[in-house]
N, C-alpha and C positions, 0 to 999 in steps of 0.2 A: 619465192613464188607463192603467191595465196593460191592456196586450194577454195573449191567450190564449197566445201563446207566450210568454211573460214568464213566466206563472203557473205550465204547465204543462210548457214546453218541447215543444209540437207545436202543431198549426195546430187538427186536429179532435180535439174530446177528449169521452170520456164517463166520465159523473162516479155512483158506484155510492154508490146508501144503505145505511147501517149505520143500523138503526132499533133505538134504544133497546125494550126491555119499558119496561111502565108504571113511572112514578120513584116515587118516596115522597110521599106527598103528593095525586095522581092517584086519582082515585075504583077504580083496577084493579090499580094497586098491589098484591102480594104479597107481604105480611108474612112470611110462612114460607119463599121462596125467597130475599128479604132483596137486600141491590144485591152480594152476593158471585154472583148470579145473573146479574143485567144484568151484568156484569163478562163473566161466560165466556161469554156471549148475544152480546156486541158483538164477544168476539176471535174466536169461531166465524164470523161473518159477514165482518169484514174479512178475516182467513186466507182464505177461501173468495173474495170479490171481487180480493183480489189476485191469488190463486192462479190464478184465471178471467184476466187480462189486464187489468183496470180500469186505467182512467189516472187516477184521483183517487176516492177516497170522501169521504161528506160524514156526519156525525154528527147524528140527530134524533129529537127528541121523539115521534115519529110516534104510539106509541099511549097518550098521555097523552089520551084522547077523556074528556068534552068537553074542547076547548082554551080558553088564555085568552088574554089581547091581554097580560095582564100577569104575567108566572109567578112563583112563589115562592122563597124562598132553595132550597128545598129542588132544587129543580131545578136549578139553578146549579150548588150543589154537587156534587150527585150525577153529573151530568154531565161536568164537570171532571175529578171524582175519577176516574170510572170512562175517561174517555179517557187521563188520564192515567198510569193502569194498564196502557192496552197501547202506550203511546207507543214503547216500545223494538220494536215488531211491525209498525210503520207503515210502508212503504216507500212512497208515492206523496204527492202532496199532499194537503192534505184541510181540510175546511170542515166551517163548526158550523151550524145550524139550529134555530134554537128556536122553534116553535109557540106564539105568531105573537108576539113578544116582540123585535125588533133588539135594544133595549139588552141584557138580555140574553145575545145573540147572541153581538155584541160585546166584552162582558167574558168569556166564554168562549174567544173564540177566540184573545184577547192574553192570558189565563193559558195557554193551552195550546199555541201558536202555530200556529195552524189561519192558511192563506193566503187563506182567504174564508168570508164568510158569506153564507143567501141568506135572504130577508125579502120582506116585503111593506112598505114603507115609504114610499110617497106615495100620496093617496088619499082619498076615504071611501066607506064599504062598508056595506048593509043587509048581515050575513049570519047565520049561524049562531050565531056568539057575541055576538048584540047588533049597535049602531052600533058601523060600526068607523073609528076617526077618526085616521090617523096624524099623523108628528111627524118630518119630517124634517128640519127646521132641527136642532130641539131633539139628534138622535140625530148628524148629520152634528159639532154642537159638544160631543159624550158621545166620540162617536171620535179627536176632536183631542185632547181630556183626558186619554184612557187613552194614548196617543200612539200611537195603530191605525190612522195613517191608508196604513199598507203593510199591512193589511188589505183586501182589495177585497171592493166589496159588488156584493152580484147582486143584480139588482131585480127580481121578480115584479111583472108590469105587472097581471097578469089573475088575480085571487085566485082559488083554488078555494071553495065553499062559500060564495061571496058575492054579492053583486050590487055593479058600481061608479057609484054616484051620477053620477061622470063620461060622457057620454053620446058624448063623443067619440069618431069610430071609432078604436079599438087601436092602428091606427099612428099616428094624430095626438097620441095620449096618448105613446105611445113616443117620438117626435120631443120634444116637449115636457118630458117626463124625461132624455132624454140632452142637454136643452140647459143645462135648470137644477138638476140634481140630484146629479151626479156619478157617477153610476151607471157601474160597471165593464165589467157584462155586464148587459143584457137578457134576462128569460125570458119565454116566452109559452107558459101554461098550458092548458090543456081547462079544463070546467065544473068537475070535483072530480079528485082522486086518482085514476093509473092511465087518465083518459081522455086522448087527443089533442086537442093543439090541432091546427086546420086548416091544411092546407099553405099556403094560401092566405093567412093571418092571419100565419106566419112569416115567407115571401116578404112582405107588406107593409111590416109592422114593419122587416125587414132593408132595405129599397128604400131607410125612411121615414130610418132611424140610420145612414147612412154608411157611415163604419169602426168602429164601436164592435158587440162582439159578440154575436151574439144568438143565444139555446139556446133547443131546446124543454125543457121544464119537466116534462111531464107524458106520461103515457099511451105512450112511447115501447118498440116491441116489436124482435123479432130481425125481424117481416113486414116495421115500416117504417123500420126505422133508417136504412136506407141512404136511401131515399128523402128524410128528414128531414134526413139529413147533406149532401145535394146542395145546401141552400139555407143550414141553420143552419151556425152556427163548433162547436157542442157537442151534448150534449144532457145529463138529469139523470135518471138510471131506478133506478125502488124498485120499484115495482109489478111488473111482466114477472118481473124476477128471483126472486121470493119464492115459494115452493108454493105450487099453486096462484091463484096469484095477489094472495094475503092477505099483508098487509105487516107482517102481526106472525107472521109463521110464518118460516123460513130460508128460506137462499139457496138457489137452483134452480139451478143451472150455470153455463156460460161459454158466448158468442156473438159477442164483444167481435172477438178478431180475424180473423175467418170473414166477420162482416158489416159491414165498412167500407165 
């Protein structure tokens, strides 16, 4: 299991989104802006989160709406391509994300050498994109193959935009992931994008996992950070930072180290 300082080199860390524009292929996709556009979209955004103090960014699909369980070459590539264009501007660690897709993920982040990815990968979910029915044997034996397994994988316990079949309370489902799953880091999400999970639901989770690390995922602001950071090892913020609050618009500023 990588510890948080292993990965990161500090104890508390937060982890800022670089949110892809819509890819090729994506019903929102912009033909006329073309990916020479996501290109200068992603370097604007990291310049700006590093420049702010971030201690790691993480690269995602975000406004590829509707999402799929299973994405297309096209995404893969464009993704790749287009991180791999600001690779030389990268100064912190950084993780791949692909809506809602591990493998994936996975293969993105051993072509590009991204130190974690985060997923939803144990599970089944009524949600928005259909039944959602993971594979985590199947993905856990796709990471030994590409040989990723100094990849660490963060586990999304609590999907946004879904319901989980599993009815056991959060921490008991987290205990039970961190026994048989291998899971790096634990996140513990709010209902969708941008909301909080409950202090209370973190603190359990964390009681439930030992020493294995747990972030909040979702909905984290400059109000509550600190608050969040007393209990969680991390946290992972897209939302708060973007005007407005819209996660396909730029970066809003720095708070990073003001609000520890």
């Amino acid at each position: 299991m990588a510890t948080v300082k292993e990965i990161f080199g500090k104890e508390k860390v937060i982890i800022g989104m670089v949110h892809f524009p819509p890819l090729p292929g994506s019903p929102l996709y912009d033909d006329k802006k073309g990916v020479e556009f996501i290109v200068e979209r992603i370097k604007s955004d990291l310049k700006s989160l590093q420049n702010g103090g971030i201690d790691a960014v993480m690269f995602c699909n975000e406004n590829d709406r509707p999402y799929k369980l299973k994405v297309d070459s096209a995404t893969v590539a464009t993704m790749s391509r287009a991180i791999g264009e600001v690779m030389d501007e990268i100064r912190v660690p950084f993780g791949v994300d692909v809506l809602w897709d591990p493998f994936a993920a996975i293969a993105i982040a051993k072509a590009v050498g991204a130190k974690f990815i985060r997923e939803i990968i144990t599970g089944t979910y009524v949600s928005d994109m259909g039944l959602w029915k993971t594979e985590v044997g199947e993905f856990y034996r796709y990471r030994k193959l590409l040989d990723a397994n100094d990849i660490a994988v963060f586990f999304n316990i609590s999907a946004e935009f879904a319901y989980n079949l599993d009815r056991r309370p959060l921490e008991e489902i987290a205990k039970s992931v961190a026994f048989s799953s291998l899971a790096d880091v634990i996140l513990v999400s709010g209902p969708m994008t941008g909301e909080s999970p409950s202090l209370d639901h973190i603190k359990k989770v964390k009681d439930k996992v030992g020493e294995k690390p747990v972030f909040a995922n979702t909905g984290v602001t400059k109000e509550n950070v600190r608050e969040i950071l007393n209990i969680a090892d991390g946290a992972i913020i897209g939302t708060s930072l973007k005007k407005d609050g819209i996660t396909r618009r730029f970066w809003n500023g720095s708070y990073f180290n003001s609000h520890r």
